[in-house]
LOGUMAR-821169 format. One record per residue (C-alpha): chain; y, z, x; residue number from 1. Coordinates in steps of 0.25 Angstrom, whole numbers, plus 5000, padded with zeros to 4 digits. Layout:
N
A,Y,Z,X,NUM
...
END
This chain:
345
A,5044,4866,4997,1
A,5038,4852,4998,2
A,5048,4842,5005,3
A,5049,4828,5001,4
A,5053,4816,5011,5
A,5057,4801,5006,6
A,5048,4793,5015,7
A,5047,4776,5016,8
A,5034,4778,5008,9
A,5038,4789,4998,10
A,5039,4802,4997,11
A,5033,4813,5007,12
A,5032,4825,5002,13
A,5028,4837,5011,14
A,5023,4852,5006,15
A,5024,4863,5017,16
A,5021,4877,5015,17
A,5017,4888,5026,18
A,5004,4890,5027,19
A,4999,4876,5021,20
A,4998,4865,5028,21
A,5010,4854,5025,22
A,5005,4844,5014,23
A,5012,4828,5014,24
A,5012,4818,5005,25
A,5018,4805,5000,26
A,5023,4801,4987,27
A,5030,4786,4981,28
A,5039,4794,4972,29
A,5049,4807,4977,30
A,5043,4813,4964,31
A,5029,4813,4967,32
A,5031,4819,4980,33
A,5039,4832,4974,34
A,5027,4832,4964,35
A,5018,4834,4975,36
A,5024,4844,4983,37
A,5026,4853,4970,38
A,5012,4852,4968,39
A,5008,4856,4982,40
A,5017,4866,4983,41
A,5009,4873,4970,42
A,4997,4870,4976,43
A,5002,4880,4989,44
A,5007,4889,4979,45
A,4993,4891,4972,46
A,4986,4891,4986,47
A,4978,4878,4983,48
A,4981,4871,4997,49
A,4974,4871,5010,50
A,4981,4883,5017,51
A,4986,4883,5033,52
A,4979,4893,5039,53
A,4985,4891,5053,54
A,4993,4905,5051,55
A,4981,4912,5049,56
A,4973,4907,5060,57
A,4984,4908,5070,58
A,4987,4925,5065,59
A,4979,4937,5066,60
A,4979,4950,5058,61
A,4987,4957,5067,62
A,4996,4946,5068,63
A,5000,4947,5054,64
A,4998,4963,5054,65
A,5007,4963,5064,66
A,5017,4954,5055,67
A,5014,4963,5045,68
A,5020,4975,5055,69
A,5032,4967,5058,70
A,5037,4961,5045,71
A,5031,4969,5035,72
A,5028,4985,5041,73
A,5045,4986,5042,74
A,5048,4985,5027,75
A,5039,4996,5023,76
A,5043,5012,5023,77
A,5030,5015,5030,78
A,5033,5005,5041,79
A,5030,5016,5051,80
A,5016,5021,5045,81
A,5014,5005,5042,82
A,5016,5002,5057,83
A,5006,5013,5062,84
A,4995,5008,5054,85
A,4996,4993,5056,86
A,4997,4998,5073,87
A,4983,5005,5071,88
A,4976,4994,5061,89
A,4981,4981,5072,90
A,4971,4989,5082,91
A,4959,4986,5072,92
A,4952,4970,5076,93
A,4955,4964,5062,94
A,4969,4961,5067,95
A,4965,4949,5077,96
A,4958,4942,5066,97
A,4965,4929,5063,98
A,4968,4929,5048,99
A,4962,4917,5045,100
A,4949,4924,5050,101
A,4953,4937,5039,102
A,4940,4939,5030,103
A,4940,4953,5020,104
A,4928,4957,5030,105
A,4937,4958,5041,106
A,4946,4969,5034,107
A,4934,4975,5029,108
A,4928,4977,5042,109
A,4944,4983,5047,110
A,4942,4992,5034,111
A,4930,4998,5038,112
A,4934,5000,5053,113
A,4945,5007,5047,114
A,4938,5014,5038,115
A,4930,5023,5051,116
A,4942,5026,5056,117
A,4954,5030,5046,118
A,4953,5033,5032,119
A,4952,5024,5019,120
A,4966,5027,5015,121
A,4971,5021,5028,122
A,4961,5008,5029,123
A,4968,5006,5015,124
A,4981,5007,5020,125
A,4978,4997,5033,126
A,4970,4987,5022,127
A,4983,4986,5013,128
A,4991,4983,5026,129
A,4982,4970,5030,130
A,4981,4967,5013,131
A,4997,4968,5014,132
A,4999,4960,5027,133
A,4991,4949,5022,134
A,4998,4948,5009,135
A,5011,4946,5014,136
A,5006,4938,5024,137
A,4999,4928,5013,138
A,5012,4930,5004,139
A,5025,4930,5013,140
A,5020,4925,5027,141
A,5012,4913,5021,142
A,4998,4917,5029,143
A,4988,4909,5021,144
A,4978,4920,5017,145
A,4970,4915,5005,146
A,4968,4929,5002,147
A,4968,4945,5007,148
A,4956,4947,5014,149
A,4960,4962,5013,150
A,4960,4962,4998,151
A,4947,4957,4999,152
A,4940,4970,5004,153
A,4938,4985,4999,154
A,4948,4995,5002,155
A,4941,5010,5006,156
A,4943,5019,4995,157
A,4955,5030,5000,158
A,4949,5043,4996,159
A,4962,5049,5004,160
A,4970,5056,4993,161
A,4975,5069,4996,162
A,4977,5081,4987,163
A,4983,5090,4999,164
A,4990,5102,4993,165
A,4998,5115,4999,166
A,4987,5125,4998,167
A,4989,5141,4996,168
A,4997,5145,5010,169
A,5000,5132,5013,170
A,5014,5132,5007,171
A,5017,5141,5015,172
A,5009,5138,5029,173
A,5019,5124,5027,174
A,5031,5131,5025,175
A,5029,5139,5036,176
A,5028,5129,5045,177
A,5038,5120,5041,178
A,5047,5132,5045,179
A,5044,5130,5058,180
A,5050,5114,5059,181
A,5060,5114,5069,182
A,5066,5103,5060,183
A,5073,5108,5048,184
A,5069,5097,5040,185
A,5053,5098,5038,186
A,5052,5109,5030,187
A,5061,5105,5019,188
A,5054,5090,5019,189
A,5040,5097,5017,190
A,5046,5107,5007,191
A,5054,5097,4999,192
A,5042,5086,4998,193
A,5033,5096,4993,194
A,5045,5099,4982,195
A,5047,5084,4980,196
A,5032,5077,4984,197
A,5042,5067,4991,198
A,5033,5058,5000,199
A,5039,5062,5016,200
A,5048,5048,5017,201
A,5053,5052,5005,202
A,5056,5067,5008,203
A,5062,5062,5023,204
A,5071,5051,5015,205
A,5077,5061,5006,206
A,5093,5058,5005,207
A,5103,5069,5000,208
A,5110,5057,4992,209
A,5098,5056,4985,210
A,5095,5070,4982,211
A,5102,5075,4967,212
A,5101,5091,4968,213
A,5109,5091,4954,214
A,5096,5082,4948,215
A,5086,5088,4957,216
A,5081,5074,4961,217
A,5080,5067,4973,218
A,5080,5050,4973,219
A,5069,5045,4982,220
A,5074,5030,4984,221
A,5063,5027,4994,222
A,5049,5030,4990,223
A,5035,5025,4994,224
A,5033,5018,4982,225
A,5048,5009,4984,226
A,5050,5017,4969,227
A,5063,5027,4973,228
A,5061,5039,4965,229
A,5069,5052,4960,230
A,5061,5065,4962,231
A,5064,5080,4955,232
A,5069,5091,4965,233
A,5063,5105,4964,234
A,5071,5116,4965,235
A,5065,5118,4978,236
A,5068,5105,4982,237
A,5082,5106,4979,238
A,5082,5119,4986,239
A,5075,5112,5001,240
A,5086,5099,4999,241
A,5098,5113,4996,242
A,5092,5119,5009,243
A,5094,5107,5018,244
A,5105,5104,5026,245
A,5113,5092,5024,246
A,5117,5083,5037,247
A,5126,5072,5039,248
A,5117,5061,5033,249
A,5110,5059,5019,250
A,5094,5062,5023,251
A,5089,5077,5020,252
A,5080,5076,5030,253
A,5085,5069,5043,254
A,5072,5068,5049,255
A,5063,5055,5054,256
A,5049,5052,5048,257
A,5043,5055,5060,258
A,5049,5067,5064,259
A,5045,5073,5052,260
A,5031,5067,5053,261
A,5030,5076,5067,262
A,5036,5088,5059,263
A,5026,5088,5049,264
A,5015,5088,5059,265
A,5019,5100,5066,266
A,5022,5106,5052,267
A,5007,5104,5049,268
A,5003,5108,5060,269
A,5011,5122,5060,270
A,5006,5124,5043,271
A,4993,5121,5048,272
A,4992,5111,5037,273
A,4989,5099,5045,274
A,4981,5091,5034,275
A,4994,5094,5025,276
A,5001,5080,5025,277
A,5015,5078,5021,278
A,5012,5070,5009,279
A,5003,5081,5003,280
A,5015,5088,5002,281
A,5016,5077,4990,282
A,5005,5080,4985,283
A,5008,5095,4983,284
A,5022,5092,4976,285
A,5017,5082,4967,286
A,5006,5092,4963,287
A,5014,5105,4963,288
A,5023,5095,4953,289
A,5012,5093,4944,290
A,5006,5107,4944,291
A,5022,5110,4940,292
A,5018,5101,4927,293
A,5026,5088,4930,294
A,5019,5076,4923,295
A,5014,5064,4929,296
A,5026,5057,4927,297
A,5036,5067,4931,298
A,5027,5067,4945,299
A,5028,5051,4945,300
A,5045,5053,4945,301
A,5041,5064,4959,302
A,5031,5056,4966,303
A,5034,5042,4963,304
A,5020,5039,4959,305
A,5018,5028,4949,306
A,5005,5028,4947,307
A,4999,5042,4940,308
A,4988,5040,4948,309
A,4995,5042,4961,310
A,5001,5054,4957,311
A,4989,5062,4953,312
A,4984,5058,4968,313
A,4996,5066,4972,314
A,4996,5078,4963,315
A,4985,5088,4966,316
A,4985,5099,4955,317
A,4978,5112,4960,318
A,4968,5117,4948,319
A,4972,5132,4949,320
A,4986,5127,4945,321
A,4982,5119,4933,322
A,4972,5132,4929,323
A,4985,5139,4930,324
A,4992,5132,4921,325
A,4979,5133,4911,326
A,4980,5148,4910,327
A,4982,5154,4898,328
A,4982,5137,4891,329
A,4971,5134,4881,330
A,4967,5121,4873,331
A,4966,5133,4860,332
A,4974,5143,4855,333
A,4965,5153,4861,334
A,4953,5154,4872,335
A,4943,5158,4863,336
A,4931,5148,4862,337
A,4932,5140,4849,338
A,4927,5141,4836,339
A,4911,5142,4836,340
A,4911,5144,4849,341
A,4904,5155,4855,342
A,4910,5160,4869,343
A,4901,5156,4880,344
A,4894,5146,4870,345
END
């Protein structure tokens, strides 16, 4: 706000603002000095002054990657993965470049040195962070970017969709081996996320007070998408959640992300199913939902998807299933060829 000062001449009027360098003047009248300010005030507002670029030329990309890690990384519910992959990406050169010196070329070259090295999906992923980091930093920390050089540049096309499904045997090569765990907890988690299509934090957060074996629902408070959620229980599900002992506190399954991380590994390894990941097991509920007949919307209310287009990435229908479900169905009364038409003409 600008800040006026009676003075032996007039009116001084001054107009600081962070990242701007301080603006003075003097007015005969009080009037014309608030006038002044208010219009130079707009005219920061609308980014139409000289900016001070001291903050820029005195920081480096890692420096506000790294106030990126320290302010931002803590409020996020993937703060753990977040920290890993702003760790591997401050090894890359990019990050002692001064911002002032930041051009689009510079990500695109981080982009394709990426690129030889880790898949698109994760170069994606790295490219939002510094796309983010810059943002706030333009909106809340008042660094004078004029614009997002990371915006500026093409983002590699993620061809990494998976469509992973329990094959013939593997049911049963899973269950075997999760009959095996020492912990008595990993075979109902993987059992009841293929019943549900719970993502893992959601199956590892499950609460009893938020479980209505009466309704057969189970409220999700906490989702990925900050939309909580209320999901339909299976009668298997409500036989797994009957099955399980209840301890002291209100969480079914009193056992750390990590730990449960490590028991899966072994579990994948004892199956045999190492390229099964955990989230596949999504994947194969949502489809074994569709394939029961649920309709798109009834499988938004399950997975939480918003966008249709996200669910049928998710649901994977086997073709021998849909050819079942045609048996014995026509478009006409009978399978005869029609009217005028020869068979095999």
């Amino acid at each position: 706000m600008a800040t006026i000062t009676k003075r032996k001449g007039g009116w001084s009027v001054q107009v600081r603002r962070k990242g701007y360098a301080a603006r003075n003047k003097t007015f005969p009248t009080k009037a014309e000095a608030l006038a002044w300010g208010r219009e130079q005030e707009a005219l920061i507002d609308k980014r139409q002054l000289p900016i001070c670029e001291a903050q820029l030329k005195a920081t480096s990309l890692g420096q506000l990657m790294e106030q990126y890690r320290s302010m931002v990384t803590p409020t996020k519910r993937s703060a753990y993965t977040e920290r890993l992959r702003l760790g591997r990406m401050m090894n890359d050169p990019v990050m002692t470049t001064i911002l002032i010196n930041l051009r689009p070329g510079d990500f695109a070259s981080y982009r394709d040195r990426r690129l030889a090295e880790v898949k698109p999906g994760t170069v994606r992923r790295e490219l939002y962070l510094f796309a983010n980091a810059i943002d706030i930093a333009t909106k809340e920390w008042a660094y004078p970017f004029r614009s997002n050089p990371v915006r500026l540049i093409s983002l590699p096309i993620a061809n990494d969709a998976r469509d992973r499904r329990l094959e013939e045997g593997e049911v049963e090569a899973l269950r075997n081996a999760l009959t095996s765990s020492r912990n008595p907890y990993i075979a109902p988690i993987v059992e009841l996320a293929i019943e549900t299509g719970l993502r893992r934090r959601e199956v590892l957060e499950l609460t009893w007070s938020n479980v209505d074996a009466t309704r057969r629902v189970a409220f999700i408070p906490q989702t990925k998408t900050g939309q909580p959620r209320t999901i339909p229980l299976t009668d298997r599900a409500l036989f797994l959640l009957a099955d399980l002992e209840r301890g002291n506190g209100d969480q079914l399954f009193p056992i750390t992300l990590n730990a449960f991380k490590q028991a899966w590994k072994r579990v994948q390894k004892r199956s045999g199913l190492e390229d099964l990941r955990f989230h596949d097991l999504r994947h194969e509920a949502l489809s074994r939902f569709c394939e029961m007949g649920l309709s798109v919307p009834e499988l938004s209310v399950i997975s939480g998807h918003k966008d249709p287009r996200m669910l049928f990435r998710y649901a994977h229908l086997r073709a021998d299933r849909l050819a079942q479900k045609l048996a014995g169905r026509s478009w006409s009364p009978s399978p005869e060829p029609m009217q005028g038409q020869e068979a095999g003409g």
